[in-house]
gemmi code that builds the backbone of each chain (N, CA, C; Angstrom):
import gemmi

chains = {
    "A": [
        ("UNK", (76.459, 4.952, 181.482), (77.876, 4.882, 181.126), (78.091, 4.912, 179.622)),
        ("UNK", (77.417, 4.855, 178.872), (76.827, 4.481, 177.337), (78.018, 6.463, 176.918)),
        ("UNK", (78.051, 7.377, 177.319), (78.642, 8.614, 176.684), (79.767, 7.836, 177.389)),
        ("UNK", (80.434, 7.875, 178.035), (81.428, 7.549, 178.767), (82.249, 6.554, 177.604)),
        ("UNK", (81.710, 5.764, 177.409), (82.498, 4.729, 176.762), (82.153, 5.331, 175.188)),
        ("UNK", (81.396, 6.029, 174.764), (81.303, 6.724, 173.650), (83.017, 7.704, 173.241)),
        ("UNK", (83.023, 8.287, 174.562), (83.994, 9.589, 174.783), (84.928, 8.769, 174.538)),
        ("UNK", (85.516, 7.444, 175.095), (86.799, 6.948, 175.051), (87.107, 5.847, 174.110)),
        ("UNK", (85.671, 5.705, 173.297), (86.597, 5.321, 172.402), (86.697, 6.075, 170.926)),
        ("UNK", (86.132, 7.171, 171.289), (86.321, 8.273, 169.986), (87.651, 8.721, 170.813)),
        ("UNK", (87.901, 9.026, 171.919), (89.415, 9.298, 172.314), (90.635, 8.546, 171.672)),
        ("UNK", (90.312, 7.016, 171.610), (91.425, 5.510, 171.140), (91.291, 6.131, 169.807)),
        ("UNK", (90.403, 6.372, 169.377), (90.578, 6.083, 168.163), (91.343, 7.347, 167.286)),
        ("UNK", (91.227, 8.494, 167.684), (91.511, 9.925, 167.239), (93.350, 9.556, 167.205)),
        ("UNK", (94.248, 9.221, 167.605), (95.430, 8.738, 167.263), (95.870, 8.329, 166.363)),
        ("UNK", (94.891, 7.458, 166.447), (95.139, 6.432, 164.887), (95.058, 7.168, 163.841)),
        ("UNK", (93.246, 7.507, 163.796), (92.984, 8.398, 162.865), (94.077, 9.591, 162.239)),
        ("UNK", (94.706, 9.995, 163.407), (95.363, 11.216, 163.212), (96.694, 10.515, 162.621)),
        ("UNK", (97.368, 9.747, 163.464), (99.124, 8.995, 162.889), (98.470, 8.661, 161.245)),
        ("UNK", (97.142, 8.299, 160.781), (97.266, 7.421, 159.462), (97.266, 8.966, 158.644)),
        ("UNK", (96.291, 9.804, 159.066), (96.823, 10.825, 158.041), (97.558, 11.523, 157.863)),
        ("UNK", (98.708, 11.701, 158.736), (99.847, 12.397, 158.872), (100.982, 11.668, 157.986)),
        ("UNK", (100.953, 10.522, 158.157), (101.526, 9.681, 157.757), (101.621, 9.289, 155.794)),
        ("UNK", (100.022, 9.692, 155.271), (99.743, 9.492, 154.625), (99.477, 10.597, 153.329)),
        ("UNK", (99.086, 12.019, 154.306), (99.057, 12.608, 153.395), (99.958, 13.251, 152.743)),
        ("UNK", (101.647, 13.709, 153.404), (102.533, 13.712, 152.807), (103.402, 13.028, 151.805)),
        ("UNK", (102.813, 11.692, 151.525), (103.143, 10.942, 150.570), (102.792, 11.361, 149.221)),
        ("UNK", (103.572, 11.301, 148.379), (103.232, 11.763, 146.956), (103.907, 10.634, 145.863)),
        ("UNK", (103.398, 10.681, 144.453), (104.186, 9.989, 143.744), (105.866, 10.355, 143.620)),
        ("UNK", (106.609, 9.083, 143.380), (108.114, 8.807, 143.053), (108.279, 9.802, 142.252)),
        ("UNK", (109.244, 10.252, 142.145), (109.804, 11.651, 140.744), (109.827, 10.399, 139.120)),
        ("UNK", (109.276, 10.701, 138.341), (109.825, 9.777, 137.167), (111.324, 9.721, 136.543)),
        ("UNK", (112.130, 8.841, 135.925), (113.301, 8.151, 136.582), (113.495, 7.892, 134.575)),
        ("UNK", (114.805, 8.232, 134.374), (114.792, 7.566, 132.707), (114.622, 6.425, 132.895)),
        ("UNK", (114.176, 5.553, 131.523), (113.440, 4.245, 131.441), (112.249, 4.137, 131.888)),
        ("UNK", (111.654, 4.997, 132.593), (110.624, 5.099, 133.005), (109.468, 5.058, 131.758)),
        ("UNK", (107.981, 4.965, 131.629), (107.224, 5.569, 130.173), (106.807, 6.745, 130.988)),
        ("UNK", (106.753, 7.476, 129.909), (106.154, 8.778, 130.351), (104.267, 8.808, 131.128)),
        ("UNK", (103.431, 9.458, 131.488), (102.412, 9.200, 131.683), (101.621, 9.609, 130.637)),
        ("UNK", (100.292, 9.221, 130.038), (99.127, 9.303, 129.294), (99.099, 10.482, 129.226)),
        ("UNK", (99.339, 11.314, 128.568), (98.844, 12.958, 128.409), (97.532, 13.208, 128.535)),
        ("UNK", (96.647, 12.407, 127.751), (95.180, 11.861, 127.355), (94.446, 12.621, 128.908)),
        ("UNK", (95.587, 12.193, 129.912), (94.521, 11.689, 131.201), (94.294, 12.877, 132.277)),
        ("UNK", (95.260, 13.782, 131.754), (95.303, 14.809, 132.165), (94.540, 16.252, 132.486)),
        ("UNK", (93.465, 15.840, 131.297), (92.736, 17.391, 131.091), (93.433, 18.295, 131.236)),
        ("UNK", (94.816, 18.650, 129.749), (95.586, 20.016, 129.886), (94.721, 20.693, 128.882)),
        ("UNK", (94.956, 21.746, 129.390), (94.070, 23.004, 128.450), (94.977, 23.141, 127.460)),
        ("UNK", (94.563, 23.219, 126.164), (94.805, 23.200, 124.744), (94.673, 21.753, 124.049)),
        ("UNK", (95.747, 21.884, 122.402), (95.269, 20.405, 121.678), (96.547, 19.758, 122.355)),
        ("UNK", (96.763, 18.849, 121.917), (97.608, 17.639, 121.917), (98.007, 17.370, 120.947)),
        ("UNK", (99.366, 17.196, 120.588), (100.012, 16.985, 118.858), (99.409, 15.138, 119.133)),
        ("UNK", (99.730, 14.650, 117.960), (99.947, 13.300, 117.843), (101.441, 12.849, 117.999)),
        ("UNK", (101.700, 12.093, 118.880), (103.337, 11.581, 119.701), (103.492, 10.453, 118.488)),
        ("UNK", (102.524, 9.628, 118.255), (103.123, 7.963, 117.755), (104.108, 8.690, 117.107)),
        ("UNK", (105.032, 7.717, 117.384), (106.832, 7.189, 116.795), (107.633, 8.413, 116.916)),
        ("UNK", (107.231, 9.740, 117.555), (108.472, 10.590, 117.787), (108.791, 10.461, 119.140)),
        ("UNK", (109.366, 11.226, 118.942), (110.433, 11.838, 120.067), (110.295, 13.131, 120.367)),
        ("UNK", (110.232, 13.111, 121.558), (109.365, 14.360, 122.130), (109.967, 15.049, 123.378)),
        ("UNK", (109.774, 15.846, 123.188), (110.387, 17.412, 124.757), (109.576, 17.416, 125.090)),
        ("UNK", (108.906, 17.333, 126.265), (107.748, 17.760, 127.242), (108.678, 18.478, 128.351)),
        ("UNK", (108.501, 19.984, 128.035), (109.058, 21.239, 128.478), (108.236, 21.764, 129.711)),
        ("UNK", (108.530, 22.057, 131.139), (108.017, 22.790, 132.069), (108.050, 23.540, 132.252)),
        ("UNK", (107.376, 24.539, 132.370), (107.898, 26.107, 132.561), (106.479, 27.208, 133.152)),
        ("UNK", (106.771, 27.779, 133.601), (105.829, 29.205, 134.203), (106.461, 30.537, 134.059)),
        ("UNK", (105.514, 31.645, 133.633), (106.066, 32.656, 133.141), (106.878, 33.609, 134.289)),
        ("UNK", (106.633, 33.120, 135.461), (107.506, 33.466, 136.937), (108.729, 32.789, 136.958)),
        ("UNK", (109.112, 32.023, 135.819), (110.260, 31.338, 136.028), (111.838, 31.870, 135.378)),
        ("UNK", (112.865, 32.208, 135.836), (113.904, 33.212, 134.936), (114.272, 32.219, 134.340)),
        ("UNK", (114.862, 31.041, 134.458), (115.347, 30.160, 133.224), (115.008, 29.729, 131.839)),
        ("UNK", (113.499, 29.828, 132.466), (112.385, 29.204, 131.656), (112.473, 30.222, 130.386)),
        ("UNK", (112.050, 31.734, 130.882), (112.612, 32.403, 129.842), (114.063, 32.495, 129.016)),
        ("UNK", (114.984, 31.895, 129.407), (116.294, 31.820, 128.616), (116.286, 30.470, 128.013)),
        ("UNK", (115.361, 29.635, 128.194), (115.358, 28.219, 127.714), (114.412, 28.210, 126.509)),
        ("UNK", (113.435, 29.253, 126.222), (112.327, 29.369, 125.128), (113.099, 29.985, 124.122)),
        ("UNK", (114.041, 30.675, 123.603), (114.395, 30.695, 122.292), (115.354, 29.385, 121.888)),
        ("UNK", (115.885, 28.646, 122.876), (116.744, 27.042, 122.924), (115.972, 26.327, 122.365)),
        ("UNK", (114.868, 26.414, 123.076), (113.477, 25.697, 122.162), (112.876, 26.065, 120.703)),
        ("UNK", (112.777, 27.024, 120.409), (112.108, 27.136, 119.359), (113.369, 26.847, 118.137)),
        ("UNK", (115.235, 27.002, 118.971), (115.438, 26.678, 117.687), (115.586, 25.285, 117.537)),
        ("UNK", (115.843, 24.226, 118.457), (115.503, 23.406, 118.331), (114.265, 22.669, 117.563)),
        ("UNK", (113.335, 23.277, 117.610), (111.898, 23.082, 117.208), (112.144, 23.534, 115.490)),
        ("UNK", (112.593, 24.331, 115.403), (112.539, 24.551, 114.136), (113.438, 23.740, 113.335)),
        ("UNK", (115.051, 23.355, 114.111), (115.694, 22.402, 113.043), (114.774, 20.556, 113.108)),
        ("UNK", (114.720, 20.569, 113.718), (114.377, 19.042, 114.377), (112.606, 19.037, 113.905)),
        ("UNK", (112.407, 19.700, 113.818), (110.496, 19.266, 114.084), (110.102, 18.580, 112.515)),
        ("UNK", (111.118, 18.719, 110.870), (110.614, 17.680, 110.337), (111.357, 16.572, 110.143)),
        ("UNK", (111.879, 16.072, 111.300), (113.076, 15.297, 111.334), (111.985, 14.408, 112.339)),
        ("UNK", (110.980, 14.607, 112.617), (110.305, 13.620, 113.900), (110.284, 14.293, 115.196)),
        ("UNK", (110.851, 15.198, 115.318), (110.879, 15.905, 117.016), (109.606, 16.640, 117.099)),
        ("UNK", (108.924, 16.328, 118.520), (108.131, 17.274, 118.923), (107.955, 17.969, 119.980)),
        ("UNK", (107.856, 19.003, 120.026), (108.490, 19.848, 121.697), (106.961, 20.168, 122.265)),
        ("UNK", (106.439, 19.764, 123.502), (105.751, 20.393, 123.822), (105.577, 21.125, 124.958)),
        ("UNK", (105.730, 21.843, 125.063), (105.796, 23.078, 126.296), (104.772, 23.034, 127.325)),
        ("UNK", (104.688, 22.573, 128.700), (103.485, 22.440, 129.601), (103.927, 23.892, 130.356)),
        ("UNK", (102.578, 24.610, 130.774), (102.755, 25.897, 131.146), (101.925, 25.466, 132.484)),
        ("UNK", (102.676, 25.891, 133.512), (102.346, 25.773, 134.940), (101.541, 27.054, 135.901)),
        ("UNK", (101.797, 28.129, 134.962), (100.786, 29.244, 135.460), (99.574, 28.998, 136.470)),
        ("UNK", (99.182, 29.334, 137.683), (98.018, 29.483, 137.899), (96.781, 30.341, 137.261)),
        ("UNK", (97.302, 31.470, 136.605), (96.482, 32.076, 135.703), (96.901, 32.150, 134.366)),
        ("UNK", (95.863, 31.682, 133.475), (96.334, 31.465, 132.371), (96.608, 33.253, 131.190)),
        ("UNK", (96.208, 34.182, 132.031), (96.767, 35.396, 131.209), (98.493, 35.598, 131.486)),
        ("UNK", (99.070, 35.118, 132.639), (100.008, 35.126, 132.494), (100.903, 34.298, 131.889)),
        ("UNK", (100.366, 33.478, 131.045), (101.020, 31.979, 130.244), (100.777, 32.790, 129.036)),
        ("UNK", (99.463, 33.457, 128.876), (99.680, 34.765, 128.081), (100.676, 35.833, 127.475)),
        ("UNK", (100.853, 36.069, 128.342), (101.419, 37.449, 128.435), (103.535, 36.958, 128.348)),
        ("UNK", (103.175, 35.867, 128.443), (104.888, 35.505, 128.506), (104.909, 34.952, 127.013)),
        ("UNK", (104.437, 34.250, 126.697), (104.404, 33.991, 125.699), (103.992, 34.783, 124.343)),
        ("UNK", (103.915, 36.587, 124.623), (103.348, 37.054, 123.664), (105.073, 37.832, 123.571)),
        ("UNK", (105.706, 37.878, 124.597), (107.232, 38.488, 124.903), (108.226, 37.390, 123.960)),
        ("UNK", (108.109, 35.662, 124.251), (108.663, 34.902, 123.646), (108.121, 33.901, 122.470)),
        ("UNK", (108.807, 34.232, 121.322), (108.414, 33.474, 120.324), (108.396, 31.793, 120.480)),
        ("UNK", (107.362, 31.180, 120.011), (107.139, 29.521, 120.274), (106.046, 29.439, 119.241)),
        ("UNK", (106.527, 28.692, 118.265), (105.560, 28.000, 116.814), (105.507, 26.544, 117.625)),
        ("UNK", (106.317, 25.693, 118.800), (105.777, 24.848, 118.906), (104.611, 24.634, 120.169)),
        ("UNK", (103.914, 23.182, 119.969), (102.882, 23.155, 120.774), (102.899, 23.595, 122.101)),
        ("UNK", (101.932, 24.253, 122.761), (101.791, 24.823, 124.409), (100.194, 24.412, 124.782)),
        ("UNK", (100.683, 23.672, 125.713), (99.580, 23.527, 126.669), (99.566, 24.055, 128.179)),
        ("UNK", (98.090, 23.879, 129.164), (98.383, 24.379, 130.080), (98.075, 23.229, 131.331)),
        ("UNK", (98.922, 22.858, 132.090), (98.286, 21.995, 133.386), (97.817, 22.629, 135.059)),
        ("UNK", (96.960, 23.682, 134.630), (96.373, 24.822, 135.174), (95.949, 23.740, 136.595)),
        ("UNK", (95.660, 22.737, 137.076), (95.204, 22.046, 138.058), (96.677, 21.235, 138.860)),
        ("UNK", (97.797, 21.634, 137.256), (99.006, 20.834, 138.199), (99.253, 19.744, 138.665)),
        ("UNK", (98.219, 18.675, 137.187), (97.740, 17.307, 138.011), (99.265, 16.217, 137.202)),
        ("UNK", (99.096, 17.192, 136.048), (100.789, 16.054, 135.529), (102.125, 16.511, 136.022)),
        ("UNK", (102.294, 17.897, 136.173), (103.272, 17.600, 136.943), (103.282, 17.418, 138.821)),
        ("UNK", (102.899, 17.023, 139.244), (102.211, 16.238, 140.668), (102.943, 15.049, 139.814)),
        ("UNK", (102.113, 14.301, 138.862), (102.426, 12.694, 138.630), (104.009, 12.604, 138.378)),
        ("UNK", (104.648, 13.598, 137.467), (105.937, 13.181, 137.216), (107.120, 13.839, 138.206)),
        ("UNK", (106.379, 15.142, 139.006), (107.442, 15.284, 140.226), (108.868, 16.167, 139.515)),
        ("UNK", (108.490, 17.065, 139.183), (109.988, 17.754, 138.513), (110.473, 18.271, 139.936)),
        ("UNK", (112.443, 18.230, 139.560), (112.790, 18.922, 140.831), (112.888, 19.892, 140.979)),
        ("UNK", (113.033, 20.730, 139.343), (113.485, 21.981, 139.621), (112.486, 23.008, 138.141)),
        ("UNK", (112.702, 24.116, 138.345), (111.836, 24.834, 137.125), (113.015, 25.522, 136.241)),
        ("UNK", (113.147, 25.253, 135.118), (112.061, 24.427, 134.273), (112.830, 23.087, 134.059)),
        ("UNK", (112.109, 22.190, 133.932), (112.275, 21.132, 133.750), (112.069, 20.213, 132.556)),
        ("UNK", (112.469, 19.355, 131.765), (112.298, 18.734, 130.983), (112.607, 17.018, 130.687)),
        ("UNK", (111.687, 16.712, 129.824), (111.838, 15.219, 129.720), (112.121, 14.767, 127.947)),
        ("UNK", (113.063, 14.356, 127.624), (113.267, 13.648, 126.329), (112.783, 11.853, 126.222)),
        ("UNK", (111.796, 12.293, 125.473), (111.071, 11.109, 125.453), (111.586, 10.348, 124.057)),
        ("UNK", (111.816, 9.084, 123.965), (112.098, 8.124, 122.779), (110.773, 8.222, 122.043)),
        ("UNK", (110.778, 7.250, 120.784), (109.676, 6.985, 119.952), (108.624, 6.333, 120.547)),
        ("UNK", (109.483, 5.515, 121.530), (108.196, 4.861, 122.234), (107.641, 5.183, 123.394)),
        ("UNK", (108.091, 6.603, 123.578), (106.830, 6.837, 124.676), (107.861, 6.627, 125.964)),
        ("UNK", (109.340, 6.022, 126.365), (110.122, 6.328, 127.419), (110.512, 7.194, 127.385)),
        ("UNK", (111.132, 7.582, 129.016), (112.073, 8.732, 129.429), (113.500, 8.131, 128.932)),
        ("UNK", (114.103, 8.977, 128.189), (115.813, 8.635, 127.797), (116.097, 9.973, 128.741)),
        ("UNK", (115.826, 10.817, 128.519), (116.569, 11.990, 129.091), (115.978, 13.285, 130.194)),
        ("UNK", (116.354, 13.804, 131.283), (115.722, 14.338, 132.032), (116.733, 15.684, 132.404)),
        ("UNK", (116.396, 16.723, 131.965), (116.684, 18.147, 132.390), (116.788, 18.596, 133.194)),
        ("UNK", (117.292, 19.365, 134.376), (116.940, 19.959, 135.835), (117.331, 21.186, 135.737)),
        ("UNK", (116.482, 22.164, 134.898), (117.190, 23.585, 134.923), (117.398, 23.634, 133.395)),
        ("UNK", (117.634, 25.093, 133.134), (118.432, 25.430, 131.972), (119.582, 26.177, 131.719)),
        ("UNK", (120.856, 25.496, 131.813), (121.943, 26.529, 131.863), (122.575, 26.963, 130.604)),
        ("UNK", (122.081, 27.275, 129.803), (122.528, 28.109, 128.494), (122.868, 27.067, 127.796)),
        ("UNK", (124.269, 27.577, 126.942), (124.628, 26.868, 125.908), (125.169, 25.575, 126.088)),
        ("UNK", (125.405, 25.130, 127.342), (125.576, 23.936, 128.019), (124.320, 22.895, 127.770)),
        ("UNK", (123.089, 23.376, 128.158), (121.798, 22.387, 128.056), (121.608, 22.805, 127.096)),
        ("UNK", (121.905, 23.634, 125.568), (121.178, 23.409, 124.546), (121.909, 22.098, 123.383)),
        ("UNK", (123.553, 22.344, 123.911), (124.593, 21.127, 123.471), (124.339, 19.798, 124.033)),
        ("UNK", (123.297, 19.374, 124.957), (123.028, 18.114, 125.644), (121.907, 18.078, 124.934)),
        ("UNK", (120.803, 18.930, 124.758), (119.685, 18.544, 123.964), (119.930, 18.128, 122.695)),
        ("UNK", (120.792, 18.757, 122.096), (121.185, 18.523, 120.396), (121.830, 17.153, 120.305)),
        ("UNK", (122.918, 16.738, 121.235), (123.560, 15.732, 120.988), (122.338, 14.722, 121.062)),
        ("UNK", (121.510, 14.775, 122.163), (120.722, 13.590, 122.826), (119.475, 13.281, 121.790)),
        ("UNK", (118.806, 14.458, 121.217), (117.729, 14.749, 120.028), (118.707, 14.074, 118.360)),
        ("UNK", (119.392, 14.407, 118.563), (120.193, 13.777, 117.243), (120.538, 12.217, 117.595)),
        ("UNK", (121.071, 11.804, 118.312), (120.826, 10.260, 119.033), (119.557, 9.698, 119.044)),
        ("UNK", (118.501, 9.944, 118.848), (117.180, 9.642, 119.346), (116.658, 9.552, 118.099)),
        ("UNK", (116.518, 10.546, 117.279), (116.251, 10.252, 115.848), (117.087, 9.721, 114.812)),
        ("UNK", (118.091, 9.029, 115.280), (119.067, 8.196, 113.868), (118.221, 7.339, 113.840)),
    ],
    "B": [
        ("UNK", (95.123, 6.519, 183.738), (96.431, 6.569, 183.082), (96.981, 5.491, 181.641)),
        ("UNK", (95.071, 5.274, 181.236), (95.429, 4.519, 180.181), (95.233, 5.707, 178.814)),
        ("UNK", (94.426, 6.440, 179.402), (93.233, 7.215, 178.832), (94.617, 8.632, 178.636)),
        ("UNK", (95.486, 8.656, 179.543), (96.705, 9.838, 179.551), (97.856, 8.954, 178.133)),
        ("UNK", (97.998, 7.947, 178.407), (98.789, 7.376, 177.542), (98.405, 7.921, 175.770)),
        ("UNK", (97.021, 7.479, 176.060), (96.260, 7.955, 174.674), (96.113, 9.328, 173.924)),
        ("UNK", (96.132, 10.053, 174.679), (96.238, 11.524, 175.304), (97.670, 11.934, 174.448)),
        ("UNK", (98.813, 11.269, 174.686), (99.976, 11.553, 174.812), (100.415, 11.234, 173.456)),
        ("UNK", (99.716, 10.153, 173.226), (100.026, 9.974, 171.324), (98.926, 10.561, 170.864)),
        ("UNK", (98.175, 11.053, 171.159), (97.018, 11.725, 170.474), (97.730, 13.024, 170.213)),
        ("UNK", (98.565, 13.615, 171.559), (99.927, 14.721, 170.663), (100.823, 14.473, 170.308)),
        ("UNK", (101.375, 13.497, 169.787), (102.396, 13.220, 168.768), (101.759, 12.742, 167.579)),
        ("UNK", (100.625, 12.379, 167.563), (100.211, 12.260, 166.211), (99.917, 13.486, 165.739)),
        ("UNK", (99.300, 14.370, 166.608), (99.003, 15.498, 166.143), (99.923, 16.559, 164.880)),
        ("UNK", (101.221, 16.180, 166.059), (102.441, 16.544, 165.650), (102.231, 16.326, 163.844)),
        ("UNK", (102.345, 15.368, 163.317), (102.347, 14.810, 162.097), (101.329, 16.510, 161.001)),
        ("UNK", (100.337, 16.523, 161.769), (99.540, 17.570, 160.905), (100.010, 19.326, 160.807)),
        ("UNK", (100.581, 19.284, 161.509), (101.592, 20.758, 161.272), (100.876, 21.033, 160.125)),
        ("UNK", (101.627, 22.174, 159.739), (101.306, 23.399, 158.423), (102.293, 23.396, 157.650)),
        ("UNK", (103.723, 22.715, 158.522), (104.425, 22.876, 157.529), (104.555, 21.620, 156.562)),
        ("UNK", (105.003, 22.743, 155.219), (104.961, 21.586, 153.978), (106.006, 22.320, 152.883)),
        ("UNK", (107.040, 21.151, 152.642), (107.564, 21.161, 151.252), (106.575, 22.133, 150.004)),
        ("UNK", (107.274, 23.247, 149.645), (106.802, 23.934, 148.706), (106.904, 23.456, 147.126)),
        ("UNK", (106.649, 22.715, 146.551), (107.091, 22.191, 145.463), (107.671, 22.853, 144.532)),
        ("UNK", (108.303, 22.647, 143.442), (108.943, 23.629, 142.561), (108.116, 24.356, 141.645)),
        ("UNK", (106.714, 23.817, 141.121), (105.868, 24.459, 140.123), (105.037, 25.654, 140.917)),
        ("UNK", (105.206, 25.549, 142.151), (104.287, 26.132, 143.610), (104.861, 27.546, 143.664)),
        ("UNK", (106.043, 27.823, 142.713), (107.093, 29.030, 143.550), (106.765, 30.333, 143.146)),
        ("UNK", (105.693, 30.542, 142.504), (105.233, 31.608, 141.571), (104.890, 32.874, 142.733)),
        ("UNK", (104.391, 32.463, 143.591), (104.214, 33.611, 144.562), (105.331, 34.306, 144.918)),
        ("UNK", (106.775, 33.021, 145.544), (107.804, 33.312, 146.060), (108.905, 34.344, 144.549)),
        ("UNK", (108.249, 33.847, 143.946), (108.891, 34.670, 142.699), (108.735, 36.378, 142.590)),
        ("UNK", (108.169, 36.842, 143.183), (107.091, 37.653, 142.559), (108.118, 38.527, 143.411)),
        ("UNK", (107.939, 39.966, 142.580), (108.949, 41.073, 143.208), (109.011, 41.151, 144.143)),
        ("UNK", (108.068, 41.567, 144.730), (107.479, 42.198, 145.829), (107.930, 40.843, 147.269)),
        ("UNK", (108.666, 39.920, 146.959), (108.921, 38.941, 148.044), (110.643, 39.110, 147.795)),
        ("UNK", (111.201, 39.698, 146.967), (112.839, 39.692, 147.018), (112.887, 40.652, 148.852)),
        ("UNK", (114.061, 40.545, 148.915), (114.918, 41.410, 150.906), (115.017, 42.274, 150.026)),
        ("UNK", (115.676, 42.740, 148.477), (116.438, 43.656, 148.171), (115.255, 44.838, 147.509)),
        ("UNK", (114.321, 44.641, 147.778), (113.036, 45.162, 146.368), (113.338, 46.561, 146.953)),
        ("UNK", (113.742, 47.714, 148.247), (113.825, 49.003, 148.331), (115.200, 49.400, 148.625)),
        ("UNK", (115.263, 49.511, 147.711), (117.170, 50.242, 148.130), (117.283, 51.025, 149.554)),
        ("UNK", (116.507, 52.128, 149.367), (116.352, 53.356, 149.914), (115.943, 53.067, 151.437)),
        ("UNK", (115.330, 51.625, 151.757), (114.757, 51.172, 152.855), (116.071, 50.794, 153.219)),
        ("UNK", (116.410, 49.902, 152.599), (117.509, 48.698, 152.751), (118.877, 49.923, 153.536)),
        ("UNK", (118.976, 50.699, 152.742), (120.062, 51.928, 153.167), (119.907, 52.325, 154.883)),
        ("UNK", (118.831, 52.672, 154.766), (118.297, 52.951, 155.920), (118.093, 52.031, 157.352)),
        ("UNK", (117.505, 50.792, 157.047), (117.759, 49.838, 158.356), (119.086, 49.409, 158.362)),
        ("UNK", (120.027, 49.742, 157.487), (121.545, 49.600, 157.387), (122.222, 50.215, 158.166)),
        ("UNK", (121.803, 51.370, 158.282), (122.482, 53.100, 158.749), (121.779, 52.541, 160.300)),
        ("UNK", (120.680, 52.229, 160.358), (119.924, 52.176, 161.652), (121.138, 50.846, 162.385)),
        ("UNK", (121.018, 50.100, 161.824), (121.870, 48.517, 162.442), (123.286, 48.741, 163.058)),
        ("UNK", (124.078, 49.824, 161.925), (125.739, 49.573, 162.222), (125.389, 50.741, 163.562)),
        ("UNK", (124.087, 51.582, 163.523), (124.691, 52.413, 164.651), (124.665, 52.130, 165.597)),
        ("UNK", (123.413, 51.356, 165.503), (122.709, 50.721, 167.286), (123.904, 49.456, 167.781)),
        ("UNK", (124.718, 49.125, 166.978), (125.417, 47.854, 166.644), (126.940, 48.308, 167.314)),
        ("UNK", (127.130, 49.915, 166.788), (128.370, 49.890, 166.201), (129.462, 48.894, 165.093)),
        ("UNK", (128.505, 48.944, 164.584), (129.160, 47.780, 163.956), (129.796, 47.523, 162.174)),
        ("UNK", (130.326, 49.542, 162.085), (130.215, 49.309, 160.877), (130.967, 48.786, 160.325)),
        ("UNK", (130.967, 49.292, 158.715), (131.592, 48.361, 158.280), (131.953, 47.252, 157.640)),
        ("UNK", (131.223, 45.989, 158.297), (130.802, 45.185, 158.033), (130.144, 45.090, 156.817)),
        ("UNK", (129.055, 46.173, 156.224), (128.209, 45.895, 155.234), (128.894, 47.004, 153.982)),
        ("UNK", (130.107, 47.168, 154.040), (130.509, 47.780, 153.432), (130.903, 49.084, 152.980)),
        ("UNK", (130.381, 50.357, 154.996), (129.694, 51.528, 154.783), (131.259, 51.836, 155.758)),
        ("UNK", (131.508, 52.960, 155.241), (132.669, 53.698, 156.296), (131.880, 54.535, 157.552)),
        ("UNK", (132.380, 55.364, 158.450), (131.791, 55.483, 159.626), (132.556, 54.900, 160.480)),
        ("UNK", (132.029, 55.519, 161.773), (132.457, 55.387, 163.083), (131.953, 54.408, 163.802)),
        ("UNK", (130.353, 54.237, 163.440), (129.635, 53.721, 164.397), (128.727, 55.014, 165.715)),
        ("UNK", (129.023, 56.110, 165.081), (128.070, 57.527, 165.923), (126.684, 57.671, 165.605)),
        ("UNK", (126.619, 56.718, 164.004), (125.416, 57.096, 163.321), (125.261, 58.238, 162.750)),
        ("UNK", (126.348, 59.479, 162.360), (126.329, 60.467, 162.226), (126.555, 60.687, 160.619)),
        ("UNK", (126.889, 59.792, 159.783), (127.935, 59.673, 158.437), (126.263, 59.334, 157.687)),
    ],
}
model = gemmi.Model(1)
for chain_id, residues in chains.items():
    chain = gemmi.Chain(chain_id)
    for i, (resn, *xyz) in enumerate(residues, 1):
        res = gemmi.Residue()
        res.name, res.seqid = resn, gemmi.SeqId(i, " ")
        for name, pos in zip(("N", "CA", "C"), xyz):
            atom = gemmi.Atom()
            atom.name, atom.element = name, gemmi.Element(name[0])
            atom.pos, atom.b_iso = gemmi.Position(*pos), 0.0
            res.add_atom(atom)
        chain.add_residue(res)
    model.add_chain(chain)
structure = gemmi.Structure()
structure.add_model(model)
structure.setup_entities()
């Protein structure tokens, strides 16, 4: 009887097994929330450098070169970047590409003097959960979320960035 | 009929593992891509158009004058 009772209780148990991972593997982290701190960049392994953050204020920009906004949101950025960047602002652009010639190739179409990295594994944005592409986060001096982007609608989100970036650095 | 009980949530748990899944927003790069737009062949698009209002009679509708003979 020794298979018998083998069979049934690998039978009991295959339920469980099955409800805990069903259950479980659709779970993902919370979307990050203003007031929130941003996460460790450090921890990420993004392909490229890393500016130094202490005491600015920072854009951590989402974008993929498959994205249409994303492209109308990169000259918003750079001019931003250019009035603001010796004022303390630092923009950094995370590129979501699965292949990095096409993070390439978009970026050889749109001008950007500021920093670009790549999260080619998709492991930071997983942690912070954007809802929509492209997405962005205005980070304080200290490393919180003050401000969160969903999209880029023209001259509308470049007048919310300016007001909110000029608030942030008085 | 203890062993059927078990059976019975063993397919509703199952249920849980489906295929389907929330596409995330950084994920959409495929769905982006030309070649996945309805509109990417005009010339097609014209055509199962012409094919629809006739079998349909139904023109019109998509903006095409005609009878509905399929003949226009």
């Amino acid at each position: 009887m020794y298979h018998s009772n083998r069979w049934q209780r690998l039978v009991s148990s295959l339920p469980a097994l099955a409800l805990a991972a069903g259950l479980v593997l659709p779970t993902a982290a919370a979307p990050l929330k203003e007031g929130d701190p941003f996460p460790d960049l450090k921890t990420f392994k993004l392909e490229g450098e890393l500016p130094d953050f202490a005491g600015k204020v920072v854009i951590v920009d989402f974008f993929a070169s498959w994205c249409g906004p994303c492209k109308d949101s990169f000259p918003a950025m750079q001019e931003l970047h250019e009035k603001f960047a010796g004022k303390g602002l630092i923009i950094l652009a995370v590129n979501l590409d699965k292949k990095a010639e096409d993070m390439k190739e978009f970026l050889s179409k749109h001008t950007a003097t500021f920093p670009i990295v790549r999260d080619g594994a998709n492991a930071l944005v997983k942690a912070v959960k954007i809802a929509t592409m492209p997405s962005s986060f205005i980070l304080d001096r200290t490393g919180k979320v003050r401000f969160i982007h969903r999209g880029f609608k023209g001259d509308k989100t470049k007048e919310e960035y300016l007001q909110q970036i000029s608030e942030l650095l008085k | 009929m203890k062993i059927l009980l078990r059976l019975s949530l063993l397919f509703v748990a199952v249920g849980f593992l489906t295929g389907c899944r929330h596409v995330e927003p950084w994920e959409r790069g495929n769905l982006a891509e030309y070649v996945m737009r309805a509109d990417r062949d005009p010339l097609g698009d014209q055509a199962a158009e012409h094919m629809w209002f006739s079998r349909e009679s139904a023109t019109g509708g998509a903006g095409v004058g005609g009878g509905g003979c399929g003949c226009n």
